[in-house]
N, C-alpha and C positions, 0 to 999 in steps of 0.2 A: 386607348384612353388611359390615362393617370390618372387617378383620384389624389388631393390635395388633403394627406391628413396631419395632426402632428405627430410627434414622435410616442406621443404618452398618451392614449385614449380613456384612460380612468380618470382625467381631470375634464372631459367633457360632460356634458349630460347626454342623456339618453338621445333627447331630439336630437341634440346638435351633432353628433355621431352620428344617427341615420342620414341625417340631412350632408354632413361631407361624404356620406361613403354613399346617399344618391338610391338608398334602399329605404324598402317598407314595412314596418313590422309585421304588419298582418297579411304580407303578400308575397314578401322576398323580392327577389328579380325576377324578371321575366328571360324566357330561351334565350332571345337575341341578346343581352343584356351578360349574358350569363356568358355568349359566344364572344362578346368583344372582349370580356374582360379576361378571359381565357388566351387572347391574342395578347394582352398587356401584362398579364402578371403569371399565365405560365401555370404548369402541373403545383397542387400543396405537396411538393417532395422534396427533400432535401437532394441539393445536389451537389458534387463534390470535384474536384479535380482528381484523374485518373494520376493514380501513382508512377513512379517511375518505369520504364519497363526493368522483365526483366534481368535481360543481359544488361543491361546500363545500372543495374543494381548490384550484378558480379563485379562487372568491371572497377567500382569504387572499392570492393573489398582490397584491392592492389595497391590502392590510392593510402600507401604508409609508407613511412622512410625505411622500417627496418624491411620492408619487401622489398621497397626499388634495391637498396645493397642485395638483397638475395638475388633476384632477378637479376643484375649487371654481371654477379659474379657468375651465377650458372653459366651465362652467356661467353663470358667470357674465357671459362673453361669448355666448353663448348667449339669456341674459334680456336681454339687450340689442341681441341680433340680429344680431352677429357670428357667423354661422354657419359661414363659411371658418375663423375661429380656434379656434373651436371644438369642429370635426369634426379638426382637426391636433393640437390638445392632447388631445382625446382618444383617436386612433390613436396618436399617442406611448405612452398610460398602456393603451390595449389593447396593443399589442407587446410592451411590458415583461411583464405577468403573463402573456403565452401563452407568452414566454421561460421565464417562472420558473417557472409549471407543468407545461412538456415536459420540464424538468431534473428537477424533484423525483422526478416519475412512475415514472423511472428506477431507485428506489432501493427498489423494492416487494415484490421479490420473494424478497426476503432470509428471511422466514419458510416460506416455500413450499419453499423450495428445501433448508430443515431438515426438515423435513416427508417429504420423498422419502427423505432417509436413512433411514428405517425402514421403506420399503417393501420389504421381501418376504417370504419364506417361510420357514415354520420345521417343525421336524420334533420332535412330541411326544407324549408320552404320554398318554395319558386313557382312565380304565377298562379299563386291561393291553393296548390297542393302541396300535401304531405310529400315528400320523396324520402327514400333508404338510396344513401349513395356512395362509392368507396369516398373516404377523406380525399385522394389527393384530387378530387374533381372540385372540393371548394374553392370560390373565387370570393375578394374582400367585398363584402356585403350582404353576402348567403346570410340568410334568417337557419339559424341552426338551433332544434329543441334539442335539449338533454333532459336525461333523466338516469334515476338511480343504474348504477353500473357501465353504465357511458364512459368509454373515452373520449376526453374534449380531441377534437378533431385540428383546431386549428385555433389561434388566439383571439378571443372573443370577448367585446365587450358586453355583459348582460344587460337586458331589457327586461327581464323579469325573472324572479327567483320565488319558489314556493319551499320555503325551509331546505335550499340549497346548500349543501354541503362537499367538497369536495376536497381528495387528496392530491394535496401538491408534494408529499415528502418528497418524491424523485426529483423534484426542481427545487425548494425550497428550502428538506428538508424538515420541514413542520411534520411532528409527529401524529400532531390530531387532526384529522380536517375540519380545512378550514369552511365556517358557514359565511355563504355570500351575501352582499347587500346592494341594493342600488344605491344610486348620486353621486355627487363626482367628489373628487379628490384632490389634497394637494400635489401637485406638480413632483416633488420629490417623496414622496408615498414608496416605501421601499417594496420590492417584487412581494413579498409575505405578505401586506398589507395590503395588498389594492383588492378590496372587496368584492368590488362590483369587476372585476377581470377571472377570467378563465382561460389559463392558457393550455396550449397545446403538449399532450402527452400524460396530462394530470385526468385522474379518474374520481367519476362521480359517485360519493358513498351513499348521500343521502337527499330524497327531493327531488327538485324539479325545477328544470331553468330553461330561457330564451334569450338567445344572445344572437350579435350581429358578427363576421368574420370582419376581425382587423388587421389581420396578416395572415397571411400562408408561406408555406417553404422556408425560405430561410430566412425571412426576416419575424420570423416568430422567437419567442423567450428560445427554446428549445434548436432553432435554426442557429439563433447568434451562437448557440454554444458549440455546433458545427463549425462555425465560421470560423471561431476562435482557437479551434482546435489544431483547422487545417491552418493557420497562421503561424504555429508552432514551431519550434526548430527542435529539435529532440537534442537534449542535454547530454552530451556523456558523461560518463559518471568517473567519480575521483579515479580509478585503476587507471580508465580508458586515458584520460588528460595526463597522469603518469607518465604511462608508456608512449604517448606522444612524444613527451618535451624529452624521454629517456632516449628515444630511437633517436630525436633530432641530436642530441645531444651525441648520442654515439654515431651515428654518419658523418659527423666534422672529422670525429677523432679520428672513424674508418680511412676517410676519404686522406686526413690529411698524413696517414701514416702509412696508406697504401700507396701514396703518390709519393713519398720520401723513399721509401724502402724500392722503388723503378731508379728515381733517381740517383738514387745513390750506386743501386748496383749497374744501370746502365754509365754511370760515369765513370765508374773504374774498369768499363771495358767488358762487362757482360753481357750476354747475349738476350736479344730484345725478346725473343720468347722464352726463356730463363728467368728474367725478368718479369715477366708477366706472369709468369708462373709463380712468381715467390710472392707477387702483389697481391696477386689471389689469395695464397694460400694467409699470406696476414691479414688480408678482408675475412675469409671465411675462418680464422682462426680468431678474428675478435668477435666475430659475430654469434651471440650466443644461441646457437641452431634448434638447442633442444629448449630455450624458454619461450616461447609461444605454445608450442607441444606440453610443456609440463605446467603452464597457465592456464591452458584448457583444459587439463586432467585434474588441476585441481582446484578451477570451478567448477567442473561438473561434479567432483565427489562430494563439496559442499553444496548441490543442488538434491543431489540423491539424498545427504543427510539432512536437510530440510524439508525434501519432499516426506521421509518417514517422520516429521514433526508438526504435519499438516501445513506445510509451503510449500507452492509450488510455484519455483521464481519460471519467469520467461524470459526472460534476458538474461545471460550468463553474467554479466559482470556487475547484475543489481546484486550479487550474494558478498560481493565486497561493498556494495557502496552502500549496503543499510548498516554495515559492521563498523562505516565513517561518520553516520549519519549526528548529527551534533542538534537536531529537532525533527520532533514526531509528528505534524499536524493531522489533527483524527475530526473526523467528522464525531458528530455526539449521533445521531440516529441510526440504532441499529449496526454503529460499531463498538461504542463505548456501553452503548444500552441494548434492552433488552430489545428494545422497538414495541416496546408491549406495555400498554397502561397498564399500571397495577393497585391495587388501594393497598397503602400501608397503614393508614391512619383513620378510625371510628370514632366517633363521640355520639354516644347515644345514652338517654336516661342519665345525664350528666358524671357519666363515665368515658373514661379512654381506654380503646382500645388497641392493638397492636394486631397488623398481620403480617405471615407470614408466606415464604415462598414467592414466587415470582411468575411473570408471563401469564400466561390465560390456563394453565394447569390449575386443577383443583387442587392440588395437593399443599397441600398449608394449612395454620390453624387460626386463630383468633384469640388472644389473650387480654389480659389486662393491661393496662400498660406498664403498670409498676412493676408487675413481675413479668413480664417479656420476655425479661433475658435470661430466668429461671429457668428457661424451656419446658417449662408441664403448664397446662392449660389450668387456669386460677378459679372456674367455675363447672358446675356438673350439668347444670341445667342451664339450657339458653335463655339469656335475659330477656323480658319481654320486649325492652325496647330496643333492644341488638338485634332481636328477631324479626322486629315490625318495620327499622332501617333499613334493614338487608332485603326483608321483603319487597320493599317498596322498590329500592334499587329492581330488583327484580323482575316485578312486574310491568312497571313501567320503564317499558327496554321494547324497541324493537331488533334486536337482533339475537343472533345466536350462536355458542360455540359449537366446533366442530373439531373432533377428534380422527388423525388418523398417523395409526400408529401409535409411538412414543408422543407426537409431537399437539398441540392444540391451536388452532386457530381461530379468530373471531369474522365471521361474515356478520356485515353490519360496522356500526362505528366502534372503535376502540375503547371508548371511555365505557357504553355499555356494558362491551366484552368484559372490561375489568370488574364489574359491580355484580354480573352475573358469579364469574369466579368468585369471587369475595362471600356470595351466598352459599355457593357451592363448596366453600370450604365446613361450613356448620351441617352439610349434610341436607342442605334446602335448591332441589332441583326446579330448573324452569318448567320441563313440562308438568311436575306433580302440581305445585301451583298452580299453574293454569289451570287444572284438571281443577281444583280445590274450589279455585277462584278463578272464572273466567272472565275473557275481560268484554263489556258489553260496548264499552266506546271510548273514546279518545280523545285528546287535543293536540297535534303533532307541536312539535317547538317551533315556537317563532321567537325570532330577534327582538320582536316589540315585545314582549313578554318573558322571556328569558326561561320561561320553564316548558314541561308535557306534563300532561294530568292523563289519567289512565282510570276509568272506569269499571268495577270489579263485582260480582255478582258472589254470593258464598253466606256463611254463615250471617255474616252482618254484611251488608253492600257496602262498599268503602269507594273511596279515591283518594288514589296513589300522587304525588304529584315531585317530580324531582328536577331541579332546576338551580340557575345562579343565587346564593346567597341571597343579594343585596332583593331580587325579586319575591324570595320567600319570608324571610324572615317578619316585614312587614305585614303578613298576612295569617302570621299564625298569634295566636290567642293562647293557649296552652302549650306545655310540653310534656307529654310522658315518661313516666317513671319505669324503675324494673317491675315495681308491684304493677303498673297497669294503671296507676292512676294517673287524671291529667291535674298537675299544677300550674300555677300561673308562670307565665313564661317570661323571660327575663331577655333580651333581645344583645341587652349589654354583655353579659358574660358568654356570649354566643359567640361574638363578634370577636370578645379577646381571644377565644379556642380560635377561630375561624384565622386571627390575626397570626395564632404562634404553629399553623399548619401553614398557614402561604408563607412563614418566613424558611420555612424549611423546603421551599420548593416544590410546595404539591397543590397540586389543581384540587380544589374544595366545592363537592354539591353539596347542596342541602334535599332533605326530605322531608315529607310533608303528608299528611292524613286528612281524611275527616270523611265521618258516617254519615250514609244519606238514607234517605227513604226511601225502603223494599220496591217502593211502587217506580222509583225514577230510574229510567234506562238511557238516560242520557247526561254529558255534560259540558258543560259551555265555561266560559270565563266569570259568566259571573256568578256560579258556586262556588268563585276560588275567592272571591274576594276578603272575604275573612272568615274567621270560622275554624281554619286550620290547624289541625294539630303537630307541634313540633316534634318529628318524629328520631331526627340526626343527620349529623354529618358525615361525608366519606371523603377523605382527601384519597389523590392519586397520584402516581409519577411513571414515564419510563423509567423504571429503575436503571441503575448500573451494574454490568456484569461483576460479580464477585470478584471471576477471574480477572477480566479487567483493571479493577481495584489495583490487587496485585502485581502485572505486568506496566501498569504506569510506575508503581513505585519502583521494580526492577531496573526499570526505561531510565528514574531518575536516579537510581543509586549510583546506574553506570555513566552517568554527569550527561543524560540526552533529555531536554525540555521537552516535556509534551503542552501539546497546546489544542484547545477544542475550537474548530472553525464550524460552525452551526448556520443551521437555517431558522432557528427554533429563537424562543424568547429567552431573554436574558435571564431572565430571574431564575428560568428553569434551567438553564446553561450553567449558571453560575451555582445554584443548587448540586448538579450532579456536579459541577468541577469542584466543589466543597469534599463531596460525598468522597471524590475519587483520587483526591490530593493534588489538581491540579492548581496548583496556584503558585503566590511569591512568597515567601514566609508562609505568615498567618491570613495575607491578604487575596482575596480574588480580584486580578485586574481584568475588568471587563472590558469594551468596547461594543457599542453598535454601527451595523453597518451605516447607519446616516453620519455617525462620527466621522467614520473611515472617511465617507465621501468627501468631506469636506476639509481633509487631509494635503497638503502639498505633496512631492516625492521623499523628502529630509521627515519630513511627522510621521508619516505612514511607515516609513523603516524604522524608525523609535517605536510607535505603537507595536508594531509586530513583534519587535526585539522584549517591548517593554508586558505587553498583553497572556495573558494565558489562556484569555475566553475571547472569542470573538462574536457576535449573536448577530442575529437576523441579517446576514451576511446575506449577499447576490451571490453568485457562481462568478462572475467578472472580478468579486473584492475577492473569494478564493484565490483564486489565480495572481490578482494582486501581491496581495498577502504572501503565496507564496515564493513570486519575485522577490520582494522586498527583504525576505529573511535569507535568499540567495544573493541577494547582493551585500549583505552584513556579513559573506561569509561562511555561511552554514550549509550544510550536507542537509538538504531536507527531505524526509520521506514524508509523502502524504496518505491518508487511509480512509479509505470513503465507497459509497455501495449507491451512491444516485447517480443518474445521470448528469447531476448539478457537479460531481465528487470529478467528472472527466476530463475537465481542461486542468484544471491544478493535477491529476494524477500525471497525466503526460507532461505537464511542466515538470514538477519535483523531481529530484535526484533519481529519487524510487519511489515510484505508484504501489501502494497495495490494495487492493479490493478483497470484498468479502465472496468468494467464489462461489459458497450453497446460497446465501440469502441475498447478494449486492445482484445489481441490472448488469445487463450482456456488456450495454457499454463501460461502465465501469470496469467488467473485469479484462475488456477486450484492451483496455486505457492502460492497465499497471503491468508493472513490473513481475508484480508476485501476486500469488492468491493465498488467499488463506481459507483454507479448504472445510474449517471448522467455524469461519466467519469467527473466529477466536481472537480478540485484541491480546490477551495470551501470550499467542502463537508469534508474535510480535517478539516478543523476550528471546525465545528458543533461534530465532530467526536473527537478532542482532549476534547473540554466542557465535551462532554458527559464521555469521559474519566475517565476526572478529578472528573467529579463529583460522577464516581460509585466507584473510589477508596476514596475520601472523604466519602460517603455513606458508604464505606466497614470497614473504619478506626470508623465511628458511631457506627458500629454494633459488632464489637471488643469490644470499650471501654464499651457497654450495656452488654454483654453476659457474659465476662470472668471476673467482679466482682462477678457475681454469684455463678460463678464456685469455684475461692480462697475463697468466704465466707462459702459456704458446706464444701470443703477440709479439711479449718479450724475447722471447726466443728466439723468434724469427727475424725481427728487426734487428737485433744483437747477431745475430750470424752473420746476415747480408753486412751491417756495418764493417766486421772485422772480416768479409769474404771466406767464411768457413762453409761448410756443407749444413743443410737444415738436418736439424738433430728431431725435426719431424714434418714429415710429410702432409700435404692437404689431406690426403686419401683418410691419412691416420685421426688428421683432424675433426674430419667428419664421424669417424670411429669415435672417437672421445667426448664431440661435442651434442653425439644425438645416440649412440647406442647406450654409451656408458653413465654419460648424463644422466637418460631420463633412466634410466633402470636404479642408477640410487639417488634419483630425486622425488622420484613417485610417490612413493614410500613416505615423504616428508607430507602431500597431502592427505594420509589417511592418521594422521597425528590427531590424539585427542586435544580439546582444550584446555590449554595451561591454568593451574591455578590462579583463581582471581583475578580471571582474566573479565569476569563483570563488573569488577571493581575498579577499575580502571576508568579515566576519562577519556571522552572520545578523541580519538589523534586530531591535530591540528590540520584544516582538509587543506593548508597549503603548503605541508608537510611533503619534500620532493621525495619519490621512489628511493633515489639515493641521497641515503639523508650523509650526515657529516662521520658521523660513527661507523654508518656502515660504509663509506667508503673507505676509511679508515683501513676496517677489517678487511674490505677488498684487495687494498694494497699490500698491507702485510702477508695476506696470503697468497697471492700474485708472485711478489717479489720468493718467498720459498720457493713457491712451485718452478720459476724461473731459475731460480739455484737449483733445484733438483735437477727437473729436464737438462740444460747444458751442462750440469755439472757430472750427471751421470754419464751422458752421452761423450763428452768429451774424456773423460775418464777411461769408458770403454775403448773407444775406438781411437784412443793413443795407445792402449793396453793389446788391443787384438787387431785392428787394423779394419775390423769387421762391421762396416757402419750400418746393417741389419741390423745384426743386434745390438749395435749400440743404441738404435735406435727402438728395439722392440722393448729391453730392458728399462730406458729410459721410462717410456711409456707405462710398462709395467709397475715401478718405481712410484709414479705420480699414482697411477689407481690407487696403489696398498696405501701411499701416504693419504689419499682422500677417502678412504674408512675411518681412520681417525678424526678425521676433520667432520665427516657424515654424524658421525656418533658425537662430533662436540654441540650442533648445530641443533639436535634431535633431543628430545625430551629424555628418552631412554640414556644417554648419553650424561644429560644431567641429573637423573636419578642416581646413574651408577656412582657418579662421584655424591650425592649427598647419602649415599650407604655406603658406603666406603667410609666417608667420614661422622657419620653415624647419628646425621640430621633427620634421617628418618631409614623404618625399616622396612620399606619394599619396595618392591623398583617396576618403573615402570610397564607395562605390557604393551609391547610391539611386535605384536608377529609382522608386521608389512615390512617392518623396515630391517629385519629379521632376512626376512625372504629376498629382499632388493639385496641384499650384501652379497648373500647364495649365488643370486643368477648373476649377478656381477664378477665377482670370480669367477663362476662356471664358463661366460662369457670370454674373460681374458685368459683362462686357459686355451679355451680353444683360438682365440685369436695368434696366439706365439705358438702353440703343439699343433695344431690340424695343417696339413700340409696346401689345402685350398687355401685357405685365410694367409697362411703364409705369400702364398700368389700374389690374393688378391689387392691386399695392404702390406706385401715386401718386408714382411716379416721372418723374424730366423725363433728357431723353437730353443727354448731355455733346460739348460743342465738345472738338476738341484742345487749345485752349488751357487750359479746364478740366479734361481728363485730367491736363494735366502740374501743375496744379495738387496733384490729389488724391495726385501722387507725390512731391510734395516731404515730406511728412511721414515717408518712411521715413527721410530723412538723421537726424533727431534720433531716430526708433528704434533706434539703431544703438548711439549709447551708453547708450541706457534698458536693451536687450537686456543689452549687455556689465557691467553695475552689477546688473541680475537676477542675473546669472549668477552676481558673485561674491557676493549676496545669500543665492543657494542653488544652489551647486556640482551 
């Protein structure tokens, strides 16, 4: 059977909600009832489609164009019985896909790890008893009680709430929980707001509630984000779409210059495996062998140097794509903030106060306000009525902090937590109070009433009473002074303090007194009715990380917008985006999510572009949101620690999570962790970015001159039917031994100056932009003069086309030191100490050492008589070494004319 509900059950009442879902409050369903429904709507689990397998997940690693040229060629040397070149070209193209498939594998477990959040137990009704049952046995209309420390089991409309309070931040994002209410709602009532709703995966802090099951599985708040997920196509990221359009781009050129170079030599009457031997060898000679191999050596070295920066990326080519990134979308709880109410602001005995320190640590002071920023504490003795505020916060509190370790936590609600701290910085402990003054009885907080009153036994019997403003204020009669004494209370000038705390974004109680008679042990609402003494005010805020602070401003120095996507309320959104420099100018552009919704495609890409704050957002306008600034163009990383934070993480360019304090799913969702949950850690992580695509743009402009200078080579011989002035065998020598040994070195380069001051690259900025092709060709066309010129030279000179060709070779290495050192930071230190723009020069031992084993290498290549064999080599006289080193002199101004070719 189907039940017939609508989409939105917070706009029903109560009745009409049991009455379509066909249940009864005081009874639940009945067994059979329970079995049909079991048949029609299935286990409360999320469930997901199995991933690909995983051979069909290697097999795609091949699925690139610069593979299939590798692959055709191996093969193709191969049919021809080059089996040395063929078993190299093809470990080359196995290395690559076992690279690309240990990376992807990484990113699997994102649905599973939604999945757990709905595992456990719930407590319901069925056939007028009590049951304890795992969650996913609920079916829609189970009577399900909660109560304090409860996880809601499954999306529920409530039917009864006893000062029900519950934490939605993993879905929402609200930092305080939220207190529920009955009756129904409007229709568009955003996910934050629906009061009388408790969904699935949200934990109960405070109270006591009855609700009816309105979804299980996946169509719960928590399921659609499953849904949503698995709907996904995983973005690659700027490097990855690079190297796409770069391999397509070079397989026309491969393809139509290896197809010229058959043709040409088979029309002048060459032999068809001669031929194909020479097509080869300009395939595998344009084909740059060793940059995949030196891509992935230096992503990995900027993941190692990120991991010692507390990053830890999971996907290798997110270390480039945050270093693109052109917007930061942060969640505000718990990544921008501390996730910790905290009181910054007292008004007590018509004094302002200041505190200090952060989170639920006692460690802070309390000052004046005026001198706050003196830093020494402006009074010796505690004022009375700073004493009697704090108290009151104090005792009227059911919860408590908990210390362990360095670190402090609050069991119980947050805002408590923070009023307890706030006592505990003067040196006034919960339990000594109690001890002092214990408490004989209570009024818990209700919503009709807006406050708790707290009954206290001790010197003088008091009650405490701490609650909304607008509920206290009218009920007190006096205010106290520092002397102690009550004056007449003034409700007005309350209100102005009260007005110029909530413009600054802090949540404001009020406190509240009054002495009873030794003899009464109890108290009810109506000893609150007037009478009260005004005791003070406490405002509070998640604060914003300090460091935070700082690492937006970094974010924006180096021209990357951050932008806050929240769950939370605006005022307080728009408070910390004040605090944190998040804005336009001078201005905070806000948005709320009821806005958004009623946005077309064209508005919603304005807002997003135009917005800085975005508040009481859905998980669904997330994910929006972060479309819509992907389609303006932008490189977007997102930063988030809920499970609401998971569908926008696996959209954006680059996911980051908080990996000590963010959910499983979220960090199963991103790209990188931030291992200190440090927004920070952000800054260090775009540098390192920057500098492994800087690094990756070095090791391009080094490699693929070498490559256009063989090409040319070879095509130019076959044209004029001369003998190859270099062999595939050598090619392979040049294009993967000697390559990556002096390209390596170029990823362990530190970051160039001011290289944070920079704006972010344009992300439809192509791999080979117009300069550096520029510089490719000019250093091509040398190398192209060397190689034939040497070669030719020689072996008109000796006859000896060994060494014409060994020498050749030789020739081009010495010239590409020069070229290595123009490319290299070290390189360009030398010259601005030389020229005496500054006086020290770089430090490079890596690229130092790469020079070393590179020469050590080409000695043995021409002197050791195997190598000789193996690559048809002849070993070089001294007189012929100093030969092969004359060609670095004219590299020197090729180097220096690159350079201003492509800065």
């Amino acid at each position: 059977m189907a039940l017939s509900l609508p989409p939105s059950c917070h706009e029903l009442s109560e009745a009409n909600t049991l009455q379509a879902l066909q249940s009864n409050a005081e009874s639940g369903l009945s067994p059979e009832e329970v079995a049909r429904r079991y048949e029609a709507y299935g286990w409360n689990e999320l469930t997901f489609k199995g991933g690909k397998p995983a051979w069909f997940r290697f097999l795609l690693q091949f699925h690139q164009p610069l593979l299939y040229i590798l692959i055709i060629a191996g093969t193709v040397k191969a049919f021809l019985g080059s089996w040395t070149n063929a078993w190299v070209i093809w470990g080359v193209t196995l290395i690559n896909a076992i690279i690309g498939y240990v990376q992807e594998a990484k990113a699997e477990g994102a649905i599973a790890s939604l999945a757990k959040a709905v595992t456990t137990e719930a407590t319901v009704l069925r056939d007028g008893s009590t049951l304890r049952i795992p969650s996913k046995d609920l079916v829609p209309g189970d009577v399900v009680l909660l109560t304090s420390g409860d996880k809601v089991p499954a999306d529920l409309r409530l039917l009864k709430v006893r000062n029900l309070q519950v934490d939605e931040s993993a879905l929402t994002g609200e930092a305080v929980p939220v207190e529920k209410a009955l009756g129904t709602l409007a229709p568009e009532t955003p996910l934050g707001d629906r009061l009388n709703m408790a969904y699935a995966g949200s934990f109960v802090t405070f109270g006591q509630g009855k609700g009816v099951v309105v979804a299980t599985a996946n169509r719960t708040e928590i399921g659609q984000i499953s849904q949503s997920m698995e709907r996904q196509v995983s973005l690659t990221t700027p490097l990855t779409r690079k190297f796409t359009k770069f391999s397509h781009s070079l397989l026309y050129v491969i393809l139509t210059l290896a197809t010229l170079t058959f043709a040409i030599g088979w029309g002048r009457g060459g032999a068809i495996a001669d031929m194909f031997e020479a097509a080869v060898a300009l395939a595998v000679s344009a084909i740059p062998e060793g940059l995949p191999a030196v891509v992935t050596i230096t992503l990995a070295i900027g993941v190692h140097r990120m991991a010692s920066r507390n990053a830890i990326i999971r996907k290798l080519p997110a270390v480039e794509a945050l270093g693109s990134a052109t917007v930061v979308c942060s969640d505000k709880t718990g990544t921008l903030t501390e996730n910790q109410m905290t009181v910054q602001a007292i008004y007590a005995g018509d004094v302002h106060y200041k505190v200090s320190g952060g989170g639920y640590s006692p460690k802070g002071e309390i000052y004046l306000a005026a001198t706050a920023e003196d830093g020494e504490a402006s009074f010796e003795d505690l004022p009375l009525a700073l004493a009697e505020c704090l108290t009151a916060g104090l005792l009227c509190n059911d919860s408590q902090l908990q210390q362990k370790g360095e670190d402090w936590s609050v069991m119980g609600d947050p805002t408590e937590g923070a009023l307890i701290t706030a006592a505990a910085k003067v040196g006034l402990s919960q339990s000594g109070e109690l001890t002092n003054r214990p408490r004989l009885d209570s009024i818990p907080f209700e919503s009709e009433y807006q406050y708790m009153a707290t009954l206290h036994d001790g010197p003088d019997r008091m009650i405490y009473v701490k609650g909304s403003v607008e509920s206290l204020l009218g009920r007190c009669e006096t205010m106290l002074t520092d002397a102690g004494e009550a004056i007449a209370f003034d409700p007005v000038a309350v209100e102005q303090v009260v007005d110029q705390m909530a413009s600054k974004g802090l949540r404001v109680l009020a406190f509240a007194g009054k002495s009873v008679n030794t003899h009464q042990h109890s108290v009810d609402h109506g000893d609150l009715t007037t009478g009260l003494v005004f005791l003070g005010l406490q405002g509070m805020i998640d604060p914003p990380r300090p460091e935070a602070i700082a690492a937006v401003h970094a974010c924006q120095t180096a021209g990357i917008q951050v932008k806050m996507i929240t769950g939370d309320h605006i005022a307080t959104a728009k408070a910390i985006a004040k605090r944190m420099g998040i804005q336009t100018g001078d201005e905070v552009i806000a948005f709320e999510g009821h806005e958004l919704e009623q946005m077309d495609t064209s508005q919603l890409a304005q807002a997003a572009e135009d917005g800085s704050v975005f508040a009481r957002v859905a998980p669904a306008q997330k994910l929006a949101l972060v479309e819509a600034l992907q389609a303006k163009g932008n490189i977007v990383a997102m930063t988030g620690d809920g499970v609401n934070d998971a569908p926008a993480l696996k959209q954006a360019d680059i996911g980051i999570a908080m990996g000590k304090g963010g959910t499983e799913v979220a960090r199963e969702s991103a790209d990188m962790l931030l291992t200190d949950d440090n927004f920070a850690s952000i800054e260090a992580a775009v540098e390192e970015g920057r500098t492994v695509y800087q690094n990756l743009r070095k090791a391009i402009a080094f490699l693929l001159p070498v490559n256009g200078g063989e090409s040319m080579t070879i095509l130019i011989s076959v044209l004029l039917a001369r003998e190859l002035p270099i062999l595939s065998l050598q090619v392979l020598w040049l294009n993967m031994i000697n390559s990556i040994t002096m390209t390596v070195p170029l990823a362990f380069e530190a970051k160039s100056p001011g290289i944070m001051q920079l704006p972010p690259r344009n992300p439809n900025e192509p791999l080979i932009t117009a300069k550096l092709l520029r510089r490719i060709l000019t250093v091509s066309l040398f190398n192209w003069i060397l190689i034939f010129g040497i070669f030719e030279w020689i072996e008109t000179t000796t006859g000896n086309i060994p060494l014409a060709r060994t020498m050749a070779i030789q020739a081009l290495v010495a010239a590409r030191i020069i070229y290595l050192l123009s490319v290299s930071q070290l390189g360009r230190s030398l010259i601005a100490y030389i020229s005496g723009k500054t006086k020290t020069i770089t430090h490079a031992p890596f690229l130092l050492m790469g020079i070393v084993i590179a020469v050590a290498l080409q000695i043995a290549f021409s002197q050791w008589g195997l190598m000789n064999q193996l690559f048809r080599t002849a070993p070089l006289s001294w007189g012929q070494w100093l030969i092969c080193f004359i060609p670095m002199l004219p590299m020197i101004p090729v180097a220096i004319a690159a350079n201003r070719l492509d800065p």
